[in-house]
C-alpha positions as CSV (number, residue, x, y, z in Angstrom):
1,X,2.2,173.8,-140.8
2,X,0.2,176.8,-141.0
3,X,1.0,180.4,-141.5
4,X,-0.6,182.7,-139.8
5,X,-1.5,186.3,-141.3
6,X,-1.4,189.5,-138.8
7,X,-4.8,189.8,-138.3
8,X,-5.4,185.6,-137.6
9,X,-2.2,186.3,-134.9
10,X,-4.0,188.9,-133.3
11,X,-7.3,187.0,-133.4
12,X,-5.8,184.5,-132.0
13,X,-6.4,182.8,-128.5
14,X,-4.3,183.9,-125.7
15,X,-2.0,180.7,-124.8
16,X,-1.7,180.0,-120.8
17,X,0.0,177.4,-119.4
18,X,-0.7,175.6,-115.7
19,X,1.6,174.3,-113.8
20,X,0.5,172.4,-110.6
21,X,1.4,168.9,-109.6
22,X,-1.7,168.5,-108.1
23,X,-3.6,167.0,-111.0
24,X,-7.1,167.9,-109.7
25,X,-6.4,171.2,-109.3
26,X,-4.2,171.6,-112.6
27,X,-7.3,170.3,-114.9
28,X,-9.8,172.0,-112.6
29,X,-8.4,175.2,-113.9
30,X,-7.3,173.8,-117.8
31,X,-11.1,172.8,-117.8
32,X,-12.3,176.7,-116.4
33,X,-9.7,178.1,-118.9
34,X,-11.2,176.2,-121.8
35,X,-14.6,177.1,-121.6
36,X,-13.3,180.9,-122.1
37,X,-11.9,180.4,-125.0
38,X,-8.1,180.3,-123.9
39,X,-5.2,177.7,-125.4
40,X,-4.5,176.1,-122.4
41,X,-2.0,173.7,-121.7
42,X,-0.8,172.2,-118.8
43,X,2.2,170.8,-116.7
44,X,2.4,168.5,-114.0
45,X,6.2,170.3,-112.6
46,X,8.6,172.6,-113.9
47,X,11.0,170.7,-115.7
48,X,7.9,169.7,-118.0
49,X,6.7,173.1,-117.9
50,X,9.7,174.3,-119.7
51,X,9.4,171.8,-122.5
52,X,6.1,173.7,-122.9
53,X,7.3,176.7,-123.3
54,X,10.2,175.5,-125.8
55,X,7.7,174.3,-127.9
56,X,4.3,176.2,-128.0
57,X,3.2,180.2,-127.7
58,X,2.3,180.7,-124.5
59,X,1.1,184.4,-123.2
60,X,0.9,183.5,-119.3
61,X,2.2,181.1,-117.0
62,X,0.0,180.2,-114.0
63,X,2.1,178.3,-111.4
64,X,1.6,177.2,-107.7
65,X,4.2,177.7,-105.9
66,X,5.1,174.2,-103.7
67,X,5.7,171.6,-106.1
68,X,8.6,168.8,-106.0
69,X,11.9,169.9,-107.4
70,X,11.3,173.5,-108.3
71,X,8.9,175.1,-107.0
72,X,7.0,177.9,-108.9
73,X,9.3,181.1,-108.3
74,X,12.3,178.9,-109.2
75,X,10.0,177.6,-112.4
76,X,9.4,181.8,-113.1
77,X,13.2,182.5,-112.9
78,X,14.5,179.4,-115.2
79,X,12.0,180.7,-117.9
80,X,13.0,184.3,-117.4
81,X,16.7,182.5,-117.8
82,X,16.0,180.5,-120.9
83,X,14.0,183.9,-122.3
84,X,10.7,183.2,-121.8
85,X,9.3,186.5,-120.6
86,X,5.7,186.2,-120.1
87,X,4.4,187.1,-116.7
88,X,3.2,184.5,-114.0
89,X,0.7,184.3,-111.8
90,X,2.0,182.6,-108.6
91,X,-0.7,180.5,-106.7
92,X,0.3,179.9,-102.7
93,X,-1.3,179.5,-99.5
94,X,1.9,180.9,-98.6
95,X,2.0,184.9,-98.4
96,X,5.7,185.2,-97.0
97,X,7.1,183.5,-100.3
98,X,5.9,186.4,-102.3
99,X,6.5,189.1,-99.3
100,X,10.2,187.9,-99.3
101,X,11.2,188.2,-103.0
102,X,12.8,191.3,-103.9
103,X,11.4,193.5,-106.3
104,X,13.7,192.5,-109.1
105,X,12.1,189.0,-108.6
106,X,8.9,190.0,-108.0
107,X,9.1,191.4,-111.4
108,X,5.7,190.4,-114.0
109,X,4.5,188.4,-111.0
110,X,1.5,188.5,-109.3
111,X,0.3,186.7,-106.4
112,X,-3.3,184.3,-106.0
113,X,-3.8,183.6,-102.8
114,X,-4.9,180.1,-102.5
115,X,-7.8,178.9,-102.1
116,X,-9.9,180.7,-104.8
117,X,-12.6,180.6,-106.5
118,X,-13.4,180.5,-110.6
119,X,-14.1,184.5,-110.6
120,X,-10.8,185.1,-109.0
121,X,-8.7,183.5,-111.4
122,X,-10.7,184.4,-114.1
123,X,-10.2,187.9,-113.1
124,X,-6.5,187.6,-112.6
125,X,-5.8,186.2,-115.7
126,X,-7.8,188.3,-118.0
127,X,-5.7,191.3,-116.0
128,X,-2.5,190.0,-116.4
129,X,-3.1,189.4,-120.8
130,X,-4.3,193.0,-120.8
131,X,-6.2,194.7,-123.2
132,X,-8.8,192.9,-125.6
133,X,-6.8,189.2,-125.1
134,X,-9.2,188.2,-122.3
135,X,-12.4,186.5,-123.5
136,X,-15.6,187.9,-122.7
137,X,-17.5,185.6,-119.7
């Protein structure tokens, strides 16, 4: 294993992980996400998607929100549970699910209304890492 220095950890990629269990669109947007020069990995539901974030460094989670078993904002609050406190984007068609959680929920998440386009997400995610961790397009 290698160590890292201070400078090669802040050089280094921003980490995002995509959840979706619709594999199409999951490596539609891990495809995107590569070519920008993110670490991108990806999980097919949630339970996986917390075995990612056990084991790797991840700077944003990008979820949709219906999936089987948990669905996204239940995927956001067992991370927040297990300590994982990186802030989500929440993909959904469906605008109540967002209007409805309380702001304590709502909490490092921000909502991408499905459908969208590469621009939007792009845009989203490079907000949401903040300053000088989004690559350049």
């Amino acid at each position: 294993m290698l160590a890292m220095s201070a400078s090669d950890e802040s050089a280094r990629s921003p980490g995002v992980l995509i959840v979706d269990d619709d594999a199409g669109i999951r490596e539609n947007i891990a495809d995107l996400l590569s070519t920008e020069d993110y670490r991108v990995y990806s999980a097919a539901d949630a339970d996986e998607a917390l075995h990612v974030l056990e084991a790797e460094d991840i700077d944003l989670l990008v979820t949709d929100f219906q999936m089987p078993g948990r669905n996204g904002v239940e995927l956001i609050e067992a991370a927040r549970k297990a300590n994982h406190l990186v802030p989500a984007i929440l993909m959904t068609a469906y605008l109540y699910v967002y209007e409805q959680l309380d702001a304590d929920r709502r909490k490092d998440i921000t909502l991408l209304r499905k459908p969208f386009d590469a621009d939007e997400i792009l845009r989203e995610i490079a907000a949401r890492l903040g300053d000088g961790n989004a690559p350049k397009r």
